[in-house]
C-alpha positions, 0 to 999 in steps of 0.5 A: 345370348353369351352376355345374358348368360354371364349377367346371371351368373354374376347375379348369381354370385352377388346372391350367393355373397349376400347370403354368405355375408347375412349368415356371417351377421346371424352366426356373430350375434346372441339375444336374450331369449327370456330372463325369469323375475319374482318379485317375491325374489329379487335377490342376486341368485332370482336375478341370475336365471337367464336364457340366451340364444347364440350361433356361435360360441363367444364369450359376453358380460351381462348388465342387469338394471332395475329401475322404478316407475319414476325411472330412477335406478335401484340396483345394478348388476355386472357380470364376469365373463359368460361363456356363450355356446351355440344354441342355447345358454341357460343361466343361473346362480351357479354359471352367471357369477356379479362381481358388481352388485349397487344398490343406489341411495334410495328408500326402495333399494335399500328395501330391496336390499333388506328384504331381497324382493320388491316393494310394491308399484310397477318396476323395469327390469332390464338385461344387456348383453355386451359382446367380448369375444367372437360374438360382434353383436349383443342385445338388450331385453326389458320387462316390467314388473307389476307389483302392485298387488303386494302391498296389503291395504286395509280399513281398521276402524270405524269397523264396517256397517258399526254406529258409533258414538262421536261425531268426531271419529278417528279414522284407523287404517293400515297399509304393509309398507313404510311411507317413505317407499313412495315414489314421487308423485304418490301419495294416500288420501281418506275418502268419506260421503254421505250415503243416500237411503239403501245407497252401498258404501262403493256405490257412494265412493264412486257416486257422490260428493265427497263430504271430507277429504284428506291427501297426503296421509302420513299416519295410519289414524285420521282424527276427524277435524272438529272444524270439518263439516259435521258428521250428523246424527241418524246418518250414514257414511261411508269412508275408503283410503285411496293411492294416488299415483300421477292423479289416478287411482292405482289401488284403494282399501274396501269401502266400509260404512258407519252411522251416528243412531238417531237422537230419539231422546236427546235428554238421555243421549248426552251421556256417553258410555264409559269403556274399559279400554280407550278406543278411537271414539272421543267425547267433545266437551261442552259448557264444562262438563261431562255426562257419562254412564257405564254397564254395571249390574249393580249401582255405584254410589261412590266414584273415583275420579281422575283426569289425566294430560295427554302427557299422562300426568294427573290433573288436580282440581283447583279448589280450597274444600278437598273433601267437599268439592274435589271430582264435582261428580253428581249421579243423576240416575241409575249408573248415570253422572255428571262431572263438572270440570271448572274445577279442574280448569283445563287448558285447550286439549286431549284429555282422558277421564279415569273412573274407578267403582266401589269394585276398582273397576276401572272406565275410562273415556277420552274427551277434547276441551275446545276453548 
């Protein structure tokens, strides 16, 4: 009875060390109980709001690291001396002091740098905290950071449900960031279908065949290729700007629709409008010459014309009778011309076509020389 008695005594003392020895390890280790990121506000002082949890009083440095989806570093921070206390710790700009602050050789961190937030994408934002007196034990903490909503993407032109004139359109959009915040793997494309009859333009991004694609987009204006599969007249279309990350979809524009009108009289519908000011739209010349008419309340009978290089220089006609021979412009209706340009003999290119009326109003148009 004496020999059962002593082995739970000695159970009982081992029970009593395992505990003495477990508390010793709680009481010597701090964790990191939350750290608070905006990434509207990724400056040093948004960096320094830090919560830690210690039972006992010791002495830590904190390492903070953000890195990006590709997992490459942007910005390190260390700390000075931080003096725990038992219980909580909270910090912030005034009690967590960096005194190493590197922002790496990168497109992202030197954003990072300038604008002290995050451009968009999904970042890791990662505190350690290392031990340096009393406390023997200290801890890492890691979040991820969406920011992908920030970023502002949006269609320009050919506006939504608008008819335009070419078949041959400049696709205008925009996105808020510089392209060379791209991470690796990421990447614009433009979208365009054809839309079946009572068919929504999302209904056909999402739907059907793509009638062109573009990726890889470097610029916010697509011209629509000349040698691309035609855009018909008396159809609609639908176009959307897509980012590409790793082969999926992470953010898109809306999805806008425009047709080319119905060619009910092909004889009148050769002549395009002239504007005041050039927009996307461009006239794609053919057998040399140039159809156009204007909204004006009255009839011109005496026309000045120009053409000018995409280089801006203005472009003579190559004639010997100045006076008889120098634009080629005949009227063939009310407001309506034809200009013939083998006078001009234009090289393969963009052009621009400067009119000015009996008023010096001034029209103008941009057309391609295909030859």
């Amino acid at each position: 009875m004496s020999e059962i008695l002593q082995i739970k005594k000695n159970l009982s003392l081992l029970f009593l060390l395992f505990l003495l020895c477990s508390n010793l390890i709680i009481s010597q280790n701090v964790s990191v109980v939350n750290a608070t990121f905006n990434e509207y506000n990724a400056s040093i002082s948004g960096l320094s709001q830090i919560t830690l949890s210690s039972s006992i009083e010791g002495k830590v440095r904190i390492e903070a690291i953000i890195t990006n989806v590709s997992n490459v570093t942007l910005l390190k921070l260390v700390s000075s001396e931080v003096i725990v206390k038992k219980g909580i710790t909270s910090l912030n700009n005034s009690t967590l002091k960096y005194t190493q602050v590197a922002y790496t050789n990168h497109p992202q961190a030197d954003y990072m740098k300038t604008f002290n937030q995050l451009p968009s994408g999904i970042f890791n934002y990662c505190i350690s905290v290392i031990p340096l007196q009393s406390i023997e034990e200290g801890d890492d903490y890691c979040q991820s950071i969406d920011a992908t909503e920030k970023e502002q993407l949006y269609l320009i032109n050919p506006a939504d449900e608008d008819e335009i004139e070419t078949p041959t359109p400049i696709l205008i959009w925009f996105h808020s960031e510089p392209f060379n915040l791209l991470n690796q793997g990421e990447f614009f494309r433009v979208i365009l279908v054809e839309l079946n009859e009572n068919q929504s333009a999302s209904s056909g991004i999402t739907a059907n065949i793509p009638y062109f694609i573009k990726n890889n987009l470097t610029k916010h204006q697509i011209q629509y290729p000349f040698d691309a599969k035609p855009l018909e007249y008396g159809k609609r279309y639908a176009w959307q700007v897509q980012k590409i990350a790793n082969g999926n979809i992470i953010s898109t524009t809306e999805a806008w629709e425009f047709s080319l009108p119905k060619k009910n009289n092909p004889t009148d519908f050769k002549y395009v409008y002239l504007k005041e000011k050039i927009d996307g739209s461009i006239y794609n010349v053919q057998n040399d010459r140039i159809y156009f008419k204007y909204d004006e309340r009255y009839v011109s009978t005496n026309l000045v014309c120009k053409i000018i290089s995409d280089k801006r220089k203005e472009i003579k006609p190559e004639v010997e009778d100045v006076e008889t021979s120098e634009e080629g412009v005949k009227q063939i209706g009310s407001n309506k011309y034809e200009l013939d340009l083998k006078p001009y003999k234009l090289k393969k290119g963009y052009y621009i076509l400067e009119v000015r009326d009996e008023k010096n109003n001034k029209y103008q148009l941009k057309f391609y020389i295909d030859k």
